[in-house]
C-alpha positions in Angstrom: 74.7 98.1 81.6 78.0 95.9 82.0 78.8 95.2 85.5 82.3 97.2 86.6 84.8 95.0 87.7 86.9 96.9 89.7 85.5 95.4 92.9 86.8 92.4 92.3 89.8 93.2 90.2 91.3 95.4 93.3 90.7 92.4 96.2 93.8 91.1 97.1 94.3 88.4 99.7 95.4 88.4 102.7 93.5 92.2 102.3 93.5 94.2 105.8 93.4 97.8 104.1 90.1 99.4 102.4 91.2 100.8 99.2 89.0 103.1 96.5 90.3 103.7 93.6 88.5 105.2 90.2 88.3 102.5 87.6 86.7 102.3 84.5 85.1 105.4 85.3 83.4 104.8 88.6 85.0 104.2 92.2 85.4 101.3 93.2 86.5 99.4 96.4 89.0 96.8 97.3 91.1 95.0 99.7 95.3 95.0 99.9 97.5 93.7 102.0 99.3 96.8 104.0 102.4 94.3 104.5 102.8 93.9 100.8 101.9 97.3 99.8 104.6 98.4 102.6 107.6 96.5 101.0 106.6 98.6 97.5 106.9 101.3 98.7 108.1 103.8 100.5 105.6 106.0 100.1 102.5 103.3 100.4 104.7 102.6 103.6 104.2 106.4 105.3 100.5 106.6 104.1 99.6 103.2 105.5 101.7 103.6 109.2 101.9 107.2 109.2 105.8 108.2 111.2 103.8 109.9 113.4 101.4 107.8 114.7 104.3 105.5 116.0 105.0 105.2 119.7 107.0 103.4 122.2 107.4 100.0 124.3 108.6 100.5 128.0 111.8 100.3 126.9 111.5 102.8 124.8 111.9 101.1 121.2 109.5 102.2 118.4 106.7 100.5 118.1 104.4 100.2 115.1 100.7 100.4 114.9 98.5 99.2 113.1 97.7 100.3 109.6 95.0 103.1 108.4 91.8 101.3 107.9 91.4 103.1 104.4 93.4 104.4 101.7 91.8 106.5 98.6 93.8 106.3 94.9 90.9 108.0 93.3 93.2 111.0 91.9 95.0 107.8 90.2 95.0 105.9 87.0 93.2 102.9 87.7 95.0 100.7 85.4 98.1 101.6 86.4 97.7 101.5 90.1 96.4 97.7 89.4 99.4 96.8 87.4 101.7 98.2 90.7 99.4 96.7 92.9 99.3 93.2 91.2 103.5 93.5 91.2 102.8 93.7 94.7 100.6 91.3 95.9 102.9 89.2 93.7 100.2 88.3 91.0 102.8 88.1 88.2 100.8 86.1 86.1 98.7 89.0 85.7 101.0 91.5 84.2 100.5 92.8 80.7 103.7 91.9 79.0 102.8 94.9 76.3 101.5 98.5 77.5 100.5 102.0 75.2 102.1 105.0 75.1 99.4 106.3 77.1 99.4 103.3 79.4 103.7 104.0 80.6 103.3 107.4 81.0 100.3 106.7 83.5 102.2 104.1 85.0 105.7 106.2 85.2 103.5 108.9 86.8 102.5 106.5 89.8 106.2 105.3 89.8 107.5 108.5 90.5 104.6 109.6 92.4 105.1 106.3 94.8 108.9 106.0 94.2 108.6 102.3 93.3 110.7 101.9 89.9 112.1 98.8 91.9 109.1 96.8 91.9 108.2 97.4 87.6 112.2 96.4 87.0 112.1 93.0 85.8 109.1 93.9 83.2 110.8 97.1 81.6 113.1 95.2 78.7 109.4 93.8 78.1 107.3 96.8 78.1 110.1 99.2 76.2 111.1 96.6 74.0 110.0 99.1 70.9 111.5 102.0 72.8 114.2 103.1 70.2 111.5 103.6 67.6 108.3 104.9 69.6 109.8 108.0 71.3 110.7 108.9 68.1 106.9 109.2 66.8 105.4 112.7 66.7 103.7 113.9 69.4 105.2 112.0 72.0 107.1 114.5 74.4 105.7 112.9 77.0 108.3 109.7 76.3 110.7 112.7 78.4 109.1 111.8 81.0 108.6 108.4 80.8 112.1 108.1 80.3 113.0 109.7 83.1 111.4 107.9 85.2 112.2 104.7 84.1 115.7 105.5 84.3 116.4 105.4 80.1 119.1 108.4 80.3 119.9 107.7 76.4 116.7 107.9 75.3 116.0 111.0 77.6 119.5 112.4 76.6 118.2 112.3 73.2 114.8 113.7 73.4 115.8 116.5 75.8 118.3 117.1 72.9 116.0 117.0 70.0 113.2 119.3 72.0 115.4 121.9 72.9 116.0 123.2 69.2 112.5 124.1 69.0 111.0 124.9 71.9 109.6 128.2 72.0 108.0 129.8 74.8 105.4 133.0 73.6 104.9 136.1 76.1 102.7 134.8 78.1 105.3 132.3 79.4 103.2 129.3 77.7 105.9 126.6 75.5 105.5 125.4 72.6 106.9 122.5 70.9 108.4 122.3 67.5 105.3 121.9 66.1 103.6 124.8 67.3 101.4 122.8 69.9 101.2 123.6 73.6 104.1 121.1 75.6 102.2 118.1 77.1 102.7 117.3 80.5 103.9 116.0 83.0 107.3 116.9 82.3 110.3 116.0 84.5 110.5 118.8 87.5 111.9 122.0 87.2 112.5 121.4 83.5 110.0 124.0 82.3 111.3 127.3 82.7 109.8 130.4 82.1 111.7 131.7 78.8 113.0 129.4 76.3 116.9 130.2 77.4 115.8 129.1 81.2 114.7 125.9 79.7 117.8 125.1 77.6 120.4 126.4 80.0 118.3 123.5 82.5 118.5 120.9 79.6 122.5 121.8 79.1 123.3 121.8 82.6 122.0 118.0 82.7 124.5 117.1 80.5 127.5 119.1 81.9 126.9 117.6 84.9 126.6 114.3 83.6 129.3 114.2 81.7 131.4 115.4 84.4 130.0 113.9 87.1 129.6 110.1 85.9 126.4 110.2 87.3 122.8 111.8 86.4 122.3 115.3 87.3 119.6 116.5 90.1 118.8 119.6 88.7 115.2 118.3 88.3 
């Protein structure tokens, strides 16, 4: 049986946080720096020196502590918490220049999740280079999401648009897309209603606000 690599692929140096994560199937451990993982994000940043854990100097100025010894991603997908992770330890060289459908909407999961779309910016022309054409494919409602979170507002503009002609939700409050399958997830928040008017008049709202606004609606 091959060897998993994940050990080794999630050691980054100068390392002073334990990390597990679940990668190719089994958990694995590794090393990161909490200084690095900090500046990423905001969210890495609270988990790592927890707000409440902070306390004072004698002149009363906030003082940090040190880090948590150990943080788990297990609940993650472990190749796209490595591609954030090598952004962040600044292994560049490392990136994947092309990713799956599959692979960006795991990866705009963590970036919402972690609210770190400014770290993946310089490698989104790169990775949604065939974006015009592949959110168009059947069956990929989840490129809503994906768009969403990457900030595309056309290309969500124009899914939203092109979903909410035939979504149907049955009695039981489950929706459908136009195809008659269940709607994927995720989905942006709040977006998902619980009768097929809720969900338009959320969709619609968007774009009144929008185009009134100048600026992207929060309804979600």
């Amino acid at each position: 049986m091959a060897e998993n690599r994940g050990h080794d692929l999630f050691r980054f140096e100068p390392g002073d946080v334990s990390i597990r994560v679940m990668y190719a199937g089994e958990i694995c451990t590794g090393m990161v720096s909490s200084h690095a993982m900090a500046l990423g994000s905001p969210v890495w940043e609270k988990f790592l020196f927890p707000p409440w854990k902070e306390t004072k100097d004698l002149e009363g100025q906030d003082v940090r502590t040190p880090p948590v010894q150990e943080l788990s991603f297990v609940e993650d997908d472990g190749e796209a918490l490595l591609i954030l992770l090598r952004i962040a330890h600044l292994k560049f060289k490392e990136i994947p220049t092309a990713l799956s459908y599959d692979h960006l909407l795991n990866l705009a999961i963590l970036v919402d999740q972690y609210d770190c779309i400014g770290i993946i910016r310089p490698w989104l022309a790169t990775w949604l280079a065939n974006e015009e054409t592949e959110w168009k494919a059947p069956g990929r409602e989840c490129w809503l999401f994906i768009a969403w979170a990457f900030g595309r507002n056309e290309i969500f503009e124009s899914l939203a648009l092109k979903m909410v002609k035939g979504i149907v939700v049955d009695a039981g409050g489950v929706t459908f897309t136009s195809s008659g399958e269940p709607m994927p997830e995720p989905m942006p928040d709040g977006i998902i209603g619980n009768s097929t008017h809720q969900i338009r008049a959320r969709i619609l709202t968007y774009f009144f606000f929008r185009k009134y606004s100048g600026r992207s609606s929060s309804y979600y």
